[in-house]
N, C-alpha and C positions, 0 to 999 in steps of 0.2 A: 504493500500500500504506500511506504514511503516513496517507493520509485515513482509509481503512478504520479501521486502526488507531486513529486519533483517536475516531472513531466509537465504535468498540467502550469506548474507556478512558471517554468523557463518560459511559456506561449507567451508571446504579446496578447495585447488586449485585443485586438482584430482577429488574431488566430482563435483565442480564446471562445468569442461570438462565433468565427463560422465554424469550432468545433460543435458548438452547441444546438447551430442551425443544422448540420449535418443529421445529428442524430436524433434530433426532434424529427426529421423526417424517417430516417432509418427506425425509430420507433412505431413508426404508424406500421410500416410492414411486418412488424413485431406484432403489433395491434390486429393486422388484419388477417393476418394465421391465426391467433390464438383466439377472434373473434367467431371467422367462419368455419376454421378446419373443425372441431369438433361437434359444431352442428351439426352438419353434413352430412359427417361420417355417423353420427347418432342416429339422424334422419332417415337418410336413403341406403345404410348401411354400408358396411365395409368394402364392397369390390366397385360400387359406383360410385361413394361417396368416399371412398377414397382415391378414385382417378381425380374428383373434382379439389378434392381436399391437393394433391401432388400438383393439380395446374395454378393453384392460388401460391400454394410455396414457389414454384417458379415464375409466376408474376410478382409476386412480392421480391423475391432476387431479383429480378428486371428493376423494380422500381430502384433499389435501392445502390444498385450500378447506375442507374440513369442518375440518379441525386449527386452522387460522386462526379459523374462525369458534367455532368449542367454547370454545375456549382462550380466547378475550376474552369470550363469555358465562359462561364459571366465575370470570373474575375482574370482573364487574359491569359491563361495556363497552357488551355487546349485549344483544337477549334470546336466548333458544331458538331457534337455527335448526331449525325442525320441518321445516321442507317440505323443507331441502339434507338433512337427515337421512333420511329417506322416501327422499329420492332416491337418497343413495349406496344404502342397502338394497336398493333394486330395483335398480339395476345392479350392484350385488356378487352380488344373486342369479342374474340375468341371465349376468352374464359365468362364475358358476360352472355356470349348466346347458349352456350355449354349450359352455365345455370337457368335463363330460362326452357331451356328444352328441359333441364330434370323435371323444373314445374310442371311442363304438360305433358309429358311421356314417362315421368319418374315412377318410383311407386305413389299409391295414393294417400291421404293424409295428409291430413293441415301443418303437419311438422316437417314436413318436406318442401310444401308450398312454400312456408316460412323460411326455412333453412336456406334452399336456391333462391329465394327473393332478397333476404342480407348478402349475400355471396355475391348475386347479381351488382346488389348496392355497393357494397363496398371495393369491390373491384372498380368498378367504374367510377367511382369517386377517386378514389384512392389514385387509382393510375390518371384521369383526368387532370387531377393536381399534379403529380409529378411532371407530365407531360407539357404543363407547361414553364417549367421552369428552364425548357430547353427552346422557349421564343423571348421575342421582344416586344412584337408590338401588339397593341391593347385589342388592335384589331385579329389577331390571329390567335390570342388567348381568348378571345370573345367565340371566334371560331371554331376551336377546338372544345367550350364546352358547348357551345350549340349543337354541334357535330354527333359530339358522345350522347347526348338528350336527344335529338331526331331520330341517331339509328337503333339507341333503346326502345322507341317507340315503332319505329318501321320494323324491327327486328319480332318484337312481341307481337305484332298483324300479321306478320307472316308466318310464326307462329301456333298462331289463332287464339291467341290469348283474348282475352276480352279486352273491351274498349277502352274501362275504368281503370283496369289493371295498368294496361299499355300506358294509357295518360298519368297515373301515379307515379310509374316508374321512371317515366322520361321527367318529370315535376321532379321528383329526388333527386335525381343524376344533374337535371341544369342548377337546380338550388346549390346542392349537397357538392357537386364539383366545383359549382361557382366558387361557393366559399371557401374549398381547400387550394382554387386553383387562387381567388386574391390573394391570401395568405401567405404561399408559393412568392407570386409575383411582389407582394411587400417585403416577405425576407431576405428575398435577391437585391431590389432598393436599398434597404436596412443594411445589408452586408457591405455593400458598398460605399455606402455613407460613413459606416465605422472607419473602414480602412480610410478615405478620403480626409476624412478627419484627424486621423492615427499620421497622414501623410503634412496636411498643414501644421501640426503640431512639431514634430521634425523638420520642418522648413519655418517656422518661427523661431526656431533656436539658431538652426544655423546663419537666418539673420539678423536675429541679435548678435553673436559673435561678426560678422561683418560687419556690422555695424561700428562694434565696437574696434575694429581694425582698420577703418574708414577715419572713426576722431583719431586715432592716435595716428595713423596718418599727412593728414590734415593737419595737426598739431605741428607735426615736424618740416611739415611743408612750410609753413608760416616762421618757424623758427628761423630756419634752414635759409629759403630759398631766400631772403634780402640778404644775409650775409653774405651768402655760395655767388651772389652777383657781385657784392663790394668788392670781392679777393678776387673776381677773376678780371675785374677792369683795373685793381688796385697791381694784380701783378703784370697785366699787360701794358701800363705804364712803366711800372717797375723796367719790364724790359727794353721798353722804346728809350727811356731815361740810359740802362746801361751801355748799351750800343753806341749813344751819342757822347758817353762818359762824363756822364751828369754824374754827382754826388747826390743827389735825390731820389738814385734808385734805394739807396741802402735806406731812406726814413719810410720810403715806399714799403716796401719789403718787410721792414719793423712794423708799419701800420697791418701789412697784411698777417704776419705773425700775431698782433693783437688780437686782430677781428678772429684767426683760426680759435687764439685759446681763449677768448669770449665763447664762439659758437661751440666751444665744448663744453661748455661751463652750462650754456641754455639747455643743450640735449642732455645732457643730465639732469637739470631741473625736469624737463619734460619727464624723462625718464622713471624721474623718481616719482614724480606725480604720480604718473599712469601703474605705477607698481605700489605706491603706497596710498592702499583702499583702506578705506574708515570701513572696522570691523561692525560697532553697529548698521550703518546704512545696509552692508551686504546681509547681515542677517533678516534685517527688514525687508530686502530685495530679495532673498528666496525665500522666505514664508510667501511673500507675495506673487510672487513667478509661480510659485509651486502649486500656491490654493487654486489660480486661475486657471491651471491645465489638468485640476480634477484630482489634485492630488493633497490628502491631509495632512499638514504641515503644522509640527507643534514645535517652537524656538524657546529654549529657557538658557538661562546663565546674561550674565551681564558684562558688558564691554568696555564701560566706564571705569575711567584708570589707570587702563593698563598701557605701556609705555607702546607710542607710533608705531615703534618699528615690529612689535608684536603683535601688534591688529593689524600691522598691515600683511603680515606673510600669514598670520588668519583669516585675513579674508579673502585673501585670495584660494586658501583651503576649499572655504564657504560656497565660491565662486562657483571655483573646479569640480567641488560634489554637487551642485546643484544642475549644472550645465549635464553631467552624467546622468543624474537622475531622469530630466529629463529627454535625451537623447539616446541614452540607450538600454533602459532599465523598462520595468513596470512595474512602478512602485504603485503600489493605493495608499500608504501611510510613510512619512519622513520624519524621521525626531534629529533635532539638532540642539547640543547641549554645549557652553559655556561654564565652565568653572576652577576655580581655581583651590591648588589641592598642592599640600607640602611642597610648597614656592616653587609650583611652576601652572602655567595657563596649560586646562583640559579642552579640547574640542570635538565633541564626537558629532558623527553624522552617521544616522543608520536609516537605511532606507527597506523594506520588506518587497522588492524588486530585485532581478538576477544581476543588475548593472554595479558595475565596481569603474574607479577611473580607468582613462585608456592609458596604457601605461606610454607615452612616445616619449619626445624629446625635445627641446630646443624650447624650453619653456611652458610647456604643455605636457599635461597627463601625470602620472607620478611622479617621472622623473624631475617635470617642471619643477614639482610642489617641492619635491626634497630638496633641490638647491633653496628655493626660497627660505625655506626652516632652517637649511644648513646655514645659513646668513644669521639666525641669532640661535644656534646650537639645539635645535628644535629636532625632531621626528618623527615618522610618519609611518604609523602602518593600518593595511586594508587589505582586508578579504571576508571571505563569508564567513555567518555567525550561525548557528540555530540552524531553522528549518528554512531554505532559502534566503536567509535577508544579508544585506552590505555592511560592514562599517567601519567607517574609516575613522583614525584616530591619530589627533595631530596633539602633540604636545612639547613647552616651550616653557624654560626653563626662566620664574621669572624673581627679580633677585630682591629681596625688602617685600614677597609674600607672604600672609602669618601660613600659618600650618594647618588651619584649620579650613575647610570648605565651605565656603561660600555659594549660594547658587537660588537667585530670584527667575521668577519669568517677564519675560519682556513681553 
């Protein structure tokens, strides 16, 4: 059961929905053995009522191949199973004129009448619905249960069934298909809309991080580009001046050595800036991020106090778990925890989603984080806890902390 379980938590939230669409259908063929076969077989007895009973088990496998196969051609996997669709059709017709012939040729008795009359229904409902979750448009699902209701009704005159009969049974099959056949046609919608939704959600993060690689960008352009102009008219001066063997190249040259170790002095400011994040604000930015993409987000510990340079490789912790959470986890619940504990700041983030940081490089994913920490003797570790969940633990050694644990909710 653990495994199972495992299973089930690794699915994203869209796999998770079309597992469950799947086998709410594959259930009905569950349903509709366990519904008609032993009527049947009770009814018209064992050699006929179990040919009938063996052609509904193999309609009901039809169905439930067709479900598999529909279901990954609606979501771009396969193409159009035409020919398994043809097929279910002529055996849902089959096994529905098979039951009305028991009715009038069967043995006699109202338990037989009964027995091929559900058998008749449920097959042709049943397969009706399935059938169309292999179309698209409203006119050709409208079609196909008109279809299955006209030739219940032609089917049963030819027959010679009575009038009332015929018209009851074609009234079930358009009602009774209708409704499994919109259901069908809603789930396929629905499934889709998850995943679409599962797809803007992963593209809202990835532009936020562009976003934010666009300001710091931008930042370094405005730094940068007045200066990167001064030095390059400053030194091509410089040079027209040395050629002519002016002494004006050399205060030139000095001017332009100014301006270089000024513009290093700005990109580090810039620098520092963009790296040193106010550990409140980011906690307040992913409780907030978090709750909006459906995810429960509980933040406790407090930030106040603790020295820049330690909220700032904090929160970029804060950041970096957050951005994973969202990106490539599926979390339903996130705790993030603040506090500080025998002179040093605790930071936990646990998420109940299979997503852990990407480990890469060059300032991003673990490795990012751990140089950051390593800047004031800090570190980091993350992997799974319990049953499925993340947590990552960042801790920083912090000096004139009492000993005792501290820990408010923000």
């Amino acid at each position: 059961m653990r495994g199972a379980g495992g299973w089930w938590r690794r699915k994203s939230t869209p796999a998770k929905f079309e597992a469950y669409i799947r086998w709410s259908f594959h259930s009905l063929a569950v349903v509709e053995i366990l519904l008609v076969g032993p009527a049947i077989v009770a009814a018209a007895g064992f050699e006929l009522g179990g040919w009938v009973f063996l052609s509904v088990c193999v309609h009901a496998a039809l169905c439930c191949l067709a479900v598999s196969r529909t279901l990954d051609w609606a979501r771009g996997r396969r193409t159009q199973p035409v020919g398994l669709l043809w097929t279910l059709g002529a055996v849902t017709a089959a096994v529905g004129v098979a039951a009305l012939a028991v009715t009038k040729y069967g043995p006699d008795g109202d338990d037989v009448g009964s027995a091929a009359g559900g058998t008749f229904g449920a097959v042709l409902i049943y397969g009706t619905g399935i059938l169309v979750l292999g179309v698209r448009s409203r006119r050709r699902v409208c079609a196909t249960v008109g279809g299955f209701a006209a030739g219940s009704a032609l089917a049963a005159f030819a027959l010679g069934l009575p009038a009332p009969v015929a018209l009851v049974g074609a009234l079930g099959v358009l009602f009774g298909g209708g409704f499994v056949a919109a259901s069908s046609v809603f789930s396929v919608w629905l499934l889709n809309a998850v995943y679409e939704l599962d797809e803007a959600r992963e593209t809202r993060a990835r532009l936020a991080v562009a976003e934010e690689r666009l300001r710091f960008g931008r930042d370094l352009h405005d730094v940068m580009g007045r200066n990167l102009a001064v030095i390059a008219l400053k030194s091509e001066l410089a040079v027209q001046l040395a050629r002519r063997g002016r002494s004006e190249a050399v205060e030139q040259m000095i001017e332009v050595q100014r301006i270089a170790q000024e513009s290093q002095r700005e990109v580090r400011d810039v620098v520092r800036g963009y790296r040193e994040a106010d550990l409140t604000v980011e906690l307040a930015g992913a409780q907030g991020v978090l709750t909006a993409a459906g995810i429960e987000c509980e933040v406790t510990g407090e930030a106040a106090g603790l020295p820049v340079e330690v909220q700032s490789a904090l929160a970029w912790v804060v950041r970096e778990a957050t951005t994973n959470v969202l990106r490539h986890g599926d979390a339903e619940r996130c705790a993030v925890g603040v506090r500080v504990s025998e002179g040093r700041v605790v930071l936990t983030v646990e998420n109940d989603g299979a997503a852990g940081a990407s480990d890469g490089g060059g300032g991003s994913g673990l490795a990012g984080l751990r140089e950051r920490l390593a800047a004031v003797d800090g570190t980091l570790d993350a992997g799974r806890v319990g049953d499925g969940a993340f947590r990552l633990v960042a801790k920083v050694p912090l000096v004139g902390a009492g000993a005792g644990v501290r820990e408010v909710t923000v």
